[in-house]
N, C-alpha and C positions, 0 to 999 in steps of 0.2 A: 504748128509753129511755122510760120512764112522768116527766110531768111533766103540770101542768095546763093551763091552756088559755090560757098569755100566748102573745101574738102572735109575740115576741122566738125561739121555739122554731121556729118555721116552717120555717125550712132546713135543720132536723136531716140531713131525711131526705136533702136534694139532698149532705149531706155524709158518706152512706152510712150511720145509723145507721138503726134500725126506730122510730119515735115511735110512743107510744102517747099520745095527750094527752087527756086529759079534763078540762072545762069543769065547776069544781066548788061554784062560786058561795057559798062560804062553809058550805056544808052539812058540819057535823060525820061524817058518819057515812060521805060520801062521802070527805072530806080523807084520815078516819081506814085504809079502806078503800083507797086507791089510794097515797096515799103516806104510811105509817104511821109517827109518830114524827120525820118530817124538820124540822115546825114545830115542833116541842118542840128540836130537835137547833140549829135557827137562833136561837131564841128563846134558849135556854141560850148560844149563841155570842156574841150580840149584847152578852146582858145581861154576859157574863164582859170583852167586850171594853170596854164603855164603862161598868160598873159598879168593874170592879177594877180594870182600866187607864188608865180616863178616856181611851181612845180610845189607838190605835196608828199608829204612822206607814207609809205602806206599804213602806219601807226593810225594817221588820224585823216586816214580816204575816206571812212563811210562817212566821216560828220562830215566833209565839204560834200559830199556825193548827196549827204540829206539836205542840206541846205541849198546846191543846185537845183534838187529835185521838187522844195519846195518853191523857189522862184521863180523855174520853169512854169508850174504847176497853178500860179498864179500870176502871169506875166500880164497878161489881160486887164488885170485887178488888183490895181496897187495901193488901193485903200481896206482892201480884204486882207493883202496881203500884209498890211502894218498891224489892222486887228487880230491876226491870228496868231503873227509874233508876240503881239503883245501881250495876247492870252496865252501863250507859250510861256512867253518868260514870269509872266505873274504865277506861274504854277511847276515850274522848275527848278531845281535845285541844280547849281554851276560846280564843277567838282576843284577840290584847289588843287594847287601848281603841283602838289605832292602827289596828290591820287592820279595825274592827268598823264604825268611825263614817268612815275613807276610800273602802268600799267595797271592800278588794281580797280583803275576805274572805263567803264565800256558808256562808248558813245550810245544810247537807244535808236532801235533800228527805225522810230517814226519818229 
């Protein structure tokens, strides 16, 4: 697991993963270089969550986190990305207002 050098990571390893950590002190070319693209991927996360959302409740984070992830995921390919919704929604069931807002219904984690 490559990540930088917060202290927060320290037990990776006691919890079986291989750390690779580097201490990258703001240095662009280092950031760019070990974890390529992740800061642009949080930055575009943060700004869609509190730019377009005004903020999300953690009730219902994993479903905008799914639907970030599939935008991202096809950002390249946005005629892919309307067929695959498409074929989503033809094959989903939407839960109503009742199941949604009591809890008895769970976002699917793909």
């Amino acid at each position: 697991m490559h990540t930088d050098g917060w202290t927060a990571y320290d037990d990776l390893e006691a919890l079986g993963y291989v750390h690779k950590p580097l201490v990258i002190d703001g240095d662009p070319e280092r950031i760019e270089a070990h974890l390529p693209m992740i800061h642009i991927a949080f930055s575009n996360l943060k700004s869609w969550l509190l730019g377009t959302h005004h903020g999300v409740s953690h009730r219902h984070l994993q479903a905008y986190l799914n639907e970030f992830v599939f935008r991202f995921n096809r950002r390249f390919y946005p005629m892919t990305a309307f067929n695959s919704a498409l074929g989503l929604a033809a094959h989903a069931s939407a839960p109503t207002y009742k199941k949604l807002y009591s809890g008895d219904w769970t976002h699917p984690a793909t």
